[in-house]
N, C-alpha and C positions, 0 to 999 in steps of 0.2 A: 241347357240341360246336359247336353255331351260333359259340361267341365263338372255340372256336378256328378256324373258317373266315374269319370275318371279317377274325381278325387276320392270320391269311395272307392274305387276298386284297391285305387294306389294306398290309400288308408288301410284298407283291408288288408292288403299284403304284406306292407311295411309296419305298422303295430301291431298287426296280431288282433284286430278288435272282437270284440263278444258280439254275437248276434243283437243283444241288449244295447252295446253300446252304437253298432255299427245304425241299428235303428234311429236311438234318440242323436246322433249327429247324423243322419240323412234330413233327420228334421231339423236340426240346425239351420244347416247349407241349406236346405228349398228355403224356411223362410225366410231366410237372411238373402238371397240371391231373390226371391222377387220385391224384399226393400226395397233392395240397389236398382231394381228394374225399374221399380216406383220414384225414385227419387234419380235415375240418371236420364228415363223418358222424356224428361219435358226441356233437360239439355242436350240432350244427342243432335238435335238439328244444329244447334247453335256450335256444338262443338266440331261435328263433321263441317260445315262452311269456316268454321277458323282454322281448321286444318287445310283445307282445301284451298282458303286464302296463304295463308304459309307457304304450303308445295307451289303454287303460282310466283309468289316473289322470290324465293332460293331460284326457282329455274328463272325468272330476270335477271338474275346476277350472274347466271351460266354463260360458257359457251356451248355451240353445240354441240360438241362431243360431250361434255359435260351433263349437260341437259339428256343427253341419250344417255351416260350412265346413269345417273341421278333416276332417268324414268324405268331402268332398267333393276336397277337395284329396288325401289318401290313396287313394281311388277314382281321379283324377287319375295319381296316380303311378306307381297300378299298372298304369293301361293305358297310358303311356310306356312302362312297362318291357315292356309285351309287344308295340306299336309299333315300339320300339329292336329288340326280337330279331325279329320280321317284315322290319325293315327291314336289320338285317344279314344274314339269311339269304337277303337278295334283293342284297345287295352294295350299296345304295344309303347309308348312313351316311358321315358325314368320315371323311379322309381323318387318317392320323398326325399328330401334333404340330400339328394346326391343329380346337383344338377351339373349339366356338361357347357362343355365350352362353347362359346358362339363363335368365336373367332379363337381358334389354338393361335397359339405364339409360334411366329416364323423360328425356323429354326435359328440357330446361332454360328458365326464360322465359329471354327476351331479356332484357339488360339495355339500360335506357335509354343 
């Protein structure tokens, strides 16, 4: 529900919508969002265990330090992802078509 707020607010802000319009796509996004709900339910278990199968053989092939970044960087990830929905349900996230960097580019030496 959070992402469909979000993307309304952010739709709101960034086109300018009509109360009319901003309406019939709210209706859009609900019902198109419990499709995907209806048609990704009855794979989500099977998906979450192949992911879970995956993360298990990458850390096989680790060393331990390795392994502790690797779990560290997925620890990482997951509190972005629940950072990112804190932060759209607070309306503070970009704005449409103007996404930012995940990783900026190290800087570069100078050349002589």
């Amino acid at each position: 529900m959070w992402q469909r707020l979000e993307f309304l607010r952010r739709a709101q802000r960034d086109l300018d919508l009509t109360p009319e319009q901003r309406q019939r796509i709210e209706g859009y996004v609900k019902d198109s969002q419990e499709q995907i709900r209806r048609l990704w339910e009855p794979l989500a278990p099977r998906a979450k265990a192949e992911m879970d199968d995956l993360r298990q053989r990458i850390r096989g092939e680790l060393s331990e330090v390795q392994r502790e970044r690797f779990d560290q960087a997925l620890a990482e990830r997951s509190h972005k992802s629940f950072r990112d929905s804190e932060r759209a349900t607070n309306g503070t996230s970009r704005p449409l078509g103007k996404p930012g960097l995940r990783n900026p580019p190290s800087p570069q030496p100078a050349v002589p």
